[in-house]
TIVEXNU-690171 format. One record per atom (N, C-alpha, C): residue number from 1; residue in three letters; atom name; z, x, y. Coordinates in nm, 2 decimals. Layout:
<nodes>
  seq  type  atom       w       u       v
  NUM   Ala    CA       Z       X       Y
...
</nodes>
This chain:
<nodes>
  seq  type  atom       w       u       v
    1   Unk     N    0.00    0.08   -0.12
    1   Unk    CA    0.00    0.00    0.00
    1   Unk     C    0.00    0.09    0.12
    2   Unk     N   -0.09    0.08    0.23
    2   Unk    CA   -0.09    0.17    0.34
    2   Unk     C    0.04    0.12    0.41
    3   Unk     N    0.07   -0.03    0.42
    3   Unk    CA    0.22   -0.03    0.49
    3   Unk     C    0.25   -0.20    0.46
    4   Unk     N    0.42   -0.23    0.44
    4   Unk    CA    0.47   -0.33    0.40
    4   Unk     C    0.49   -0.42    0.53
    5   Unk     N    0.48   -0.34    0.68
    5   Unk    CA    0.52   -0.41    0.80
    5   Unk     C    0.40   -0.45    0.86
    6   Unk     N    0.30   -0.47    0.84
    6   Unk    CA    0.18   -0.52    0.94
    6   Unk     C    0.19   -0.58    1.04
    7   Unk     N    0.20   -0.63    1.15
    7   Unk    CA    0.23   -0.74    1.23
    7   Unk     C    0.12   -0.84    1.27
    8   Unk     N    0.00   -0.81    1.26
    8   Unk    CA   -0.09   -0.92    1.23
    8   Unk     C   -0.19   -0.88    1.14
    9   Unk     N   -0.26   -0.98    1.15
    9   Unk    CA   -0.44   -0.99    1.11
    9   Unk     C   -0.53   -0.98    1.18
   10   Unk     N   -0.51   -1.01    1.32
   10   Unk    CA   -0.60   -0.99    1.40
   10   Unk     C   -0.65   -0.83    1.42
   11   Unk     N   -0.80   -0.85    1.36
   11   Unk    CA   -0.87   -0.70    1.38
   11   Unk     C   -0.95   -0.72    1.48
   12   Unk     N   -0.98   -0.56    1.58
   12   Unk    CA   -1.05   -0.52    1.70
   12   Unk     C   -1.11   -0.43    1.73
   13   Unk     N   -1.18   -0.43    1.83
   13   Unk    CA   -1.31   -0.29    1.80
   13   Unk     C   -1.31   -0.27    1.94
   14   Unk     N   -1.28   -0.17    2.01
   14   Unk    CA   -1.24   -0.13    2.19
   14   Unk     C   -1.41   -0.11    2.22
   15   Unk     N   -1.47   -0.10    2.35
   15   Unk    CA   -1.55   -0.05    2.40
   15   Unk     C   -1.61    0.10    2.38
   16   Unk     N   -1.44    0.19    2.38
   16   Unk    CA   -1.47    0.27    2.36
   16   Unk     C   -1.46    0.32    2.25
   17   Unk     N   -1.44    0.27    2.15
   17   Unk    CA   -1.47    0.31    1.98
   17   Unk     C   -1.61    0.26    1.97
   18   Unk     N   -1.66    0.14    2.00
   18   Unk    CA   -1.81    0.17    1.97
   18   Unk     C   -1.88    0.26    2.05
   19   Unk     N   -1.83    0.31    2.18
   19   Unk    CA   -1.89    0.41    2.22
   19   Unk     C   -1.92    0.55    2.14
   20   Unk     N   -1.75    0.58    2.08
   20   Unk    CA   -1.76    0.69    2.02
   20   Unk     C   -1.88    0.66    1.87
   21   Unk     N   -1.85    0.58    1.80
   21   Unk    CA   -1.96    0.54    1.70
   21   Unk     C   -2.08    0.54    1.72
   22   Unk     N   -2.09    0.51    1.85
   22   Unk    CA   -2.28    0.52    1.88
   22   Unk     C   -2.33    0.68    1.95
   23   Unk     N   -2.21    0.70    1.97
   23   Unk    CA   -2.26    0.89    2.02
   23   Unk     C   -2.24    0.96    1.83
   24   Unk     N   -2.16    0.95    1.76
   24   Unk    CA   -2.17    1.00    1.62
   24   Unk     C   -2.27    0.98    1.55
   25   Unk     N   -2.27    0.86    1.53
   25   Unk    CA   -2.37    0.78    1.43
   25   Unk     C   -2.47    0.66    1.51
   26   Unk     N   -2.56    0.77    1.60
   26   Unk    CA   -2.64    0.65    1.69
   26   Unk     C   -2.69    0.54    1.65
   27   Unk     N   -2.77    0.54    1.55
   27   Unk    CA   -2.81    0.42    1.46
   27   Unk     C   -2.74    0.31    1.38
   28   Unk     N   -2.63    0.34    1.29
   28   Unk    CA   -2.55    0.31    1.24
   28   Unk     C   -2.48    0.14    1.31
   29   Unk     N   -2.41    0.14    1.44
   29   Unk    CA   -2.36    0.08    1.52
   29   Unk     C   -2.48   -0.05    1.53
   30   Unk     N   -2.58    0.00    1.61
   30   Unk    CA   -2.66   -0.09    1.63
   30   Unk     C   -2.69   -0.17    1.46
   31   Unk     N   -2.77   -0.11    1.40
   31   Unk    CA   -2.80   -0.17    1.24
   31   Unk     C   -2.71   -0.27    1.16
   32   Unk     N   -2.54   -0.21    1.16
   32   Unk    CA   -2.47   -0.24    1.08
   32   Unk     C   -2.36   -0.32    1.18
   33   Unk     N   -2.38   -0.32    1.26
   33   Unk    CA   -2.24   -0.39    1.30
   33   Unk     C   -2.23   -0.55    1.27
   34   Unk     N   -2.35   -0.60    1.22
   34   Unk    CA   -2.32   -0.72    1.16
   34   Unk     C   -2.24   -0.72    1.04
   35   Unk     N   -2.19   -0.64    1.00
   35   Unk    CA   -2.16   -0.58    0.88
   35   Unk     C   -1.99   -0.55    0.85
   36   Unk     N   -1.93   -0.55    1.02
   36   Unk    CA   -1.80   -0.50    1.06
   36   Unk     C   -1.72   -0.63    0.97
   37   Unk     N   -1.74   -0.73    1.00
   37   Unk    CA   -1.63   -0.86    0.95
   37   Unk     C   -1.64   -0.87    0.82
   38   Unk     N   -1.72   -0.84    0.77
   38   Unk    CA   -1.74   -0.85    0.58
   38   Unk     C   -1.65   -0.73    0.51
   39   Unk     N   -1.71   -0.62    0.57
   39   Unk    CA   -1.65   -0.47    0.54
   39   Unk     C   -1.48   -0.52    0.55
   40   Unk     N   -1.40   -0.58    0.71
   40   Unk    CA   -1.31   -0.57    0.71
   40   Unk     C   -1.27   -0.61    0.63
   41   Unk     N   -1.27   -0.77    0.61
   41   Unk    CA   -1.21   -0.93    0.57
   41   Unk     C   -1.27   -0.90    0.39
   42   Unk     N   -1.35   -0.83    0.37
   42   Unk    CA   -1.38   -0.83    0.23
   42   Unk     C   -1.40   -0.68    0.14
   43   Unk     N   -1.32   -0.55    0.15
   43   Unk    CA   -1.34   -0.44    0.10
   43   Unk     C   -1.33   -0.41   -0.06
   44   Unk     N   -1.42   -0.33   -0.07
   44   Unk    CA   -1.44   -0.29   -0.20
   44   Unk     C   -1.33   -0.20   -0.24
   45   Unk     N   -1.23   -0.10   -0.18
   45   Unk    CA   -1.17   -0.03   -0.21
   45   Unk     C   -1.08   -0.02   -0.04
   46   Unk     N   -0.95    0.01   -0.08
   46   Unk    CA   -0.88    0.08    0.05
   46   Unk     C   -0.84    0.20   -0.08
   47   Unk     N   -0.85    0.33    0.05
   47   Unk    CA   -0.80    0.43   -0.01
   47   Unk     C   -0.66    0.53    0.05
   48   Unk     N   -0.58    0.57    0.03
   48   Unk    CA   -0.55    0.65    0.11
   48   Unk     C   -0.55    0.70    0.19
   49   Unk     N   -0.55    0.71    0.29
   49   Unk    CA   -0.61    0.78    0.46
   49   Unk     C   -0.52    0.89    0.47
   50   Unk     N   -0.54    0.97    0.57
   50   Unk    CA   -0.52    1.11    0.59
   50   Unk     C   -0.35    1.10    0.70
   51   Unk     N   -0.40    0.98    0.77
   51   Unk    CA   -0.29    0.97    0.87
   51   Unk     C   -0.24    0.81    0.82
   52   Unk     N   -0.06    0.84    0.85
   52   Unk    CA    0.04    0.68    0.86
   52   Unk     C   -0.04    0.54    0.90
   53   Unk     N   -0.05    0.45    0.84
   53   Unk    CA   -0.06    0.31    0.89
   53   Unk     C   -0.20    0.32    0.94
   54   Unk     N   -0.31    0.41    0.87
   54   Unk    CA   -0.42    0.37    0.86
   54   Unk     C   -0.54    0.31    0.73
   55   Unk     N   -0.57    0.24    0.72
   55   Unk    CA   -0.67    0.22    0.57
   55   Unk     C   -0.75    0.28    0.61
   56   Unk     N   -0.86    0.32    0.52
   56   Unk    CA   -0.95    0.40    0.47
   56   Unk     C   -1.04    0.33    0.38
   57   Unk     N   -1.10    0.21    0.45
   57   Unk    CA   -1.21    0.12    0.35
   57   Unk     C   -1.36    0.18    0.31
   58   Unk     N   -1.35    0.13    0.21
   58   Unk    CA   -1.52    0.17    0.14
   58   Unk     C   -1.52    0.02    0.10
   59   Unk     N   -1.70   -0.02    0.12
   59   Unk    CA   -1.76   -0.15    0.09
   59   Unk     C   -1.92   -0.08    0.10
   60   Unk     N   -1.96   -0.16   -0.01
   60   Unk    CA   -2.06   -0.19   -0.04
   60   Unk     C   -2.18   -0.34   -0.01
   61   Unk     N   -2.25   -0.35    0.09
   61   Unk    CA   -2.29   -0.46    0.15
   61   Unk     C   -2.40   -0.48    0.03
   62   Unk     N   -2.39   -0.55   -0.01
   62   Unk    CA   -2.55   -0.62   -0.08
   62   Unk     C   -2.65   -0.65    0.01
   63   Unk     N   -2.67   -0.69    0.08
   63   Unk    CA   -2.73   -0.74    0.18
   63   Unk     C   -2.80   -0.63    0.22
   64   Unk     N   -2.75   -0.53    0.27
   64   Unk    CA   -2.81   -0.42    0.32
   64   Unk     C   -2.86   -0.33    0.25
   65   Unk     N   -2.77   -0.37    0.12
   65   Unk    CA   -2.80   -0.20    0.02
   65   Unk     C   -2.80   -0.08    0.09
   66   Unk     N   -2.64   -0.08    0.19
   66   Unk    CA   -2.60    0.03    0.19
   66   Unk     C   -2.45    0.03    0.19
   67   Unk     N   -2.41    0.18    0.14
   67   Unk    CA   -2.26    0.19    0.16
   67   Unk     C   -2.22    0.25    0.29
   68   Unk     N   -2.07    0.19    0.32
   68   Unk    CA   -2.00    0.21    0.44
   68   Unk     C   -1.85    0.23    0.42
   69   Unk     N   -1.84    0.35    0.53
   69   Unk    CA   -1.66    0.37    0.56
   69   Unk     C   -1.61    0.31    0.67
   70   Unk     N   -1.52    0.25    0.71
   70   Unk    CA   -1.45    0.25    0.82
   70   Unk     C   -1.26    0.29    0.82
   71   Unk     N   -1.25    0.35    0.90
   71   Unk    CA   -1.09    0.39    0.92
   71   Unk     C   -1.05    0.26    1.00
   72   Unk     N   -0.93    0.23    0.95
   72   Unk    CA   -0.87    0.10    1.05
   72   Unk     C   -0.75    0.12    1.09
   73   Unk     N   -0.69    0.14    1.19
   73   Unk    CA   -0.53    0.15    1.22
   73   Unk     C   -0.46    0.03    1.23
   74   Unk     N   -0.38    0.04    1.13
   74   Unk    CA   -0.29   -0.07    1.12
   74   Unk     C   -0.19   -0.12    1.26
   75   Unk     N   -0.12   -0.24    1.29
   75   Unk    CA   -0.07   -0.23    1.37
   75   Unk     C    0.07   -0.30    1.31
   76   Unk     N    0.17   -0.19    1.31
   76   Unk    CA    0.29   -0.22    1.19
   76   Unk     C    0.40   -0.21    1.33
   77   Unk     N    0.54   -0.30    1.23
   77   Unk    CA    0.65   -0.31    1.33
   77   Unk     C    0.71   -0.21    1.39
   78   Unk     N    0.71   -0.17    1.50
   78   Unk    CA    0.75   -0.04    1.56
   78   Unk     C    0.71    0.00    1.66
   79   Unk     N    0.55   -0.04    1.66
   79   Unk    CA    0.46   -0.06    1.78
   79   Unk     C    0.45   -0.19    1.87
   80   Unk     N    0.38   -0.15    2.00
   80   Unk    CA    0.42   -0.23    2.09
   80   Unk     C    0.39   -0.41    2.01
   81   Unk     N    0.43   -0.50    2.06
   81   Unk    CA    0.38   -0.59    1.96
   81   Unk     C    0.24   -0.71    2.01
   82   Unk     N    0.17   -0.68    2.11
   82   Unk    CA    0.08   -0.68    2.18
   82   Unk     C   -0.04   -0.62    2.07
   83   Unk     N   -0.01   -0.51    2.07
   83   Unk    CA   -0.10   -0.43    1.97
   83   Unk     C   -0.20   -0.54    1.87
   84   Unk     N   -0.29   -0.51    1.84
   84   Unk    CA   -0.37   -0.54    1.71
   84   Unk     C   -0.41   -0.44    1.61
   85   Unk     N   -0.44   -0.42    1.49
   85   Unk    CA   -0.52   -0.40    1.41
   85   Unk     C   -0.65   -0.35    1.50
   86   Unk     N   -0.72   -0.21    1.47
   86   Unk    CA   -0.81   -0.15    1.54
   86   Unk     C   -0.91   -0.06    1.48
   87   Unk     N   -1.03   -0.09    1.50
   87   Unk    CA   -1.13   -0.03    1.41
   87   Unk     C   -1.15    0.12    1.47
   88   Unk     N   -1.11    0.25    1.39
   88   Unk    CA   -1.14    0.41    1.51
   88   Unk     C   -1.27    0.41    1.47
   89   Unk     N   -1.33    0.42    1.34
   89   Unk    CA   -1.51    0.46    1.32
   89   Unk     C   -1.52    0.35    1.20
   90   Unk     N   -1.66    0.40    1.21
   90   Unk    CA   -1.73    0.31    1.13
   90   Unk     C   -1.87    0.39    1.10
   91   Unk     N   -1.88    0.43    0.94
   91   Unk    CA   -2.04    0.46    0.92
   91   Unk     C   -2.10    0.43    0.79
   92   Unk     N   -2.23    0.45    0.82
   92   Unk    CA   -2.30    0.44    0.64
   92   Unk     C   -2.31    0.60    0.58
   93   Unk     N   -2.27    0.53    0.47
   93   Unk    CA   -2.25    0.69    0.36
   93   Unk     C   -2.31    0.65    0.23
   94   Unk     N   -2.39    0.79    0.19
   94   Unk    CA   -2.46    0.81    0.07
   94   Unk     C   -2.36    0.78   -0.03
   95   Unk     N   -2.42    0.73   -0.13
   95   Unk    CA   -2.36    0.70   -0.24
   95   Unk     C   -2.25    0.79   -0.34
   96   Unk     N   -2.36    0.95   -0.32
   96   Unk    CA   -2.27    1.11   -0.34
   96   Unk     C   -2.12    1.09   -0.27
   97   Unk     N   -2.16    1.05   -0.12
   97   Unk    CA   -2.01    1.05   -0.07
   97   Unk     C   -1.92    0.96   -0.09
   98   Unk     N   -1.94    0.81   -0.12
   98   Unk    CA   -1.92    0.69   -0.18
   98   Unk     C   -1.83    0.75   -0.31
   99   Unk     N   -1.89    0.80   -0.40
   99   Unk    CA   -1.83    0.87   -0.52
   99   Unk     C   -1.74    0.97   -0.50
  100   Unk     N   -1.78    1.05   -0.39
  100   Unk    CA   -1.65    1.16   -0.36
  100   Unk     C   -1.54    1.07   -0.37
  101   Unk     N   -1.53    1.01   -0.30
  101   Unk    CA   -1.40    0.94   -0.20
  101   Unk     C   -1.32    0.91   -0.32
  102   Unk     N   -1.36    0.82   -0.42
  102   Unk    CA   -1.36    0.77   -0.52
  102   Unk     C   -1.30    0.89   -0.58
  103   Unk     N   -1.33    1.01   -0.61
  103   Unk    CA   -1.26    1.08   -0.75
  103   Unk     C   -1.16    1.14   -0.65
  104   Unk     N   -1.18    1.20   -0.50
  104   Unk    CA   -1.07    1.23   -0.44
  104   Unk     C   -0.97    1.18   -0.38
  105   Unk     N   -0.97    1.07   -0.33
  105   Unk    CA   -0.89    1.00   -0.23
  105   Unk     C   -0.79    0.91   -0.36
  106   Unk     N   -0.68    0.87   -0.30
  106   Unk    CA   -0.60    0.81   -0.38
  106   Unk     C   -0.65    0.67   -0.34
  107   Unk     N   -0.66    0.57   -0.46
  107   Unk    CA   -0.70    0.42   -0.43
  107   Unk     C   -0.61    0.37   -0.47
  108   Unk     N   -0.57    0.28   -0.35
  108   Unk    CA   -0.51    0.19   -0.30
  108   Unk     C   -0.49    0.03   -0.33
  109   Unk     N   -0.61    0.02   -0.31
  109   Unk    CA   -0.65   -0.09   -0.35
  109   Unk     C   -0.82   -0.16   -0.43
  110   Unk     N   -0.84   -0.22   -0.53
  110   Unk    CA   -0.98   -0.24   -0.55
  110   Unk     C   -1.02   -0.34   -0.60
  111   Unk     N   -1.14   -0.41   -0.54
  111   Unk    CA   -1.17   -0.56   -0.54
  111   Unk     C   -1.21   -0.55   -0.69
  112   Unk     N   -1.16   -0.68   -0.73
  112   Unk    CA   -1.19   -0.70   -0.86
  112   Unk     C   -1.33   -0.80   -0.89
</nodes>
């Protein structure tokens, strides 16, 4: 479990996170961002993330026939309570990396 205190559901995407996403992964943003509410609301895998009270989703879109990561910072009790649930990146990744994650990252959780 990335964290037992969540304080909502409501997920969000700043200005300036899709800024940063569209200077990383120019294309990506534009193509896929129909793609952000499925990814969140329906993940194939949360994995362990690197830093506290973040998930680390991998999904697989049918639709698109591509795979995608996004990091999401949780918004747990502690923090201001204003806060929401916040999208930092978002990209499409080769299937090789799709598989990395998978034999390295600790999973968390996986859709059945």
């Amino acid at each position: 479990m990335v964290s037992k205190h969540i304080q909502t559901a409501q997920v969000i995407i700043t200005e300036e996170r899709i800024r940063h996403i569209q200077e990383r992964n120019p294309e990506d943003y534009e193509r896929y961002a129909e793609y952000l509410k499925e990814i969140v609301e329906d993940p194939d895998y949360i994995l362990e993330a690197n830093k506290p009270n973040t998930a680390f989703i991998l999904k697989e879109v049918q639709a698109a026939d591509e795979k995608f990561q996004l990091i999401l910072r949780l918004s747990v009790a502690g923090d201001t309570p204003e806060y929401k649930n916040s999208v930092i990146t978002f990209l499409k990744i080769d299937q090789k990396r799709f598989q990395r994650y998978l034999r390295t990252k600790k999973i968390l959780y996986k859709s059945e």
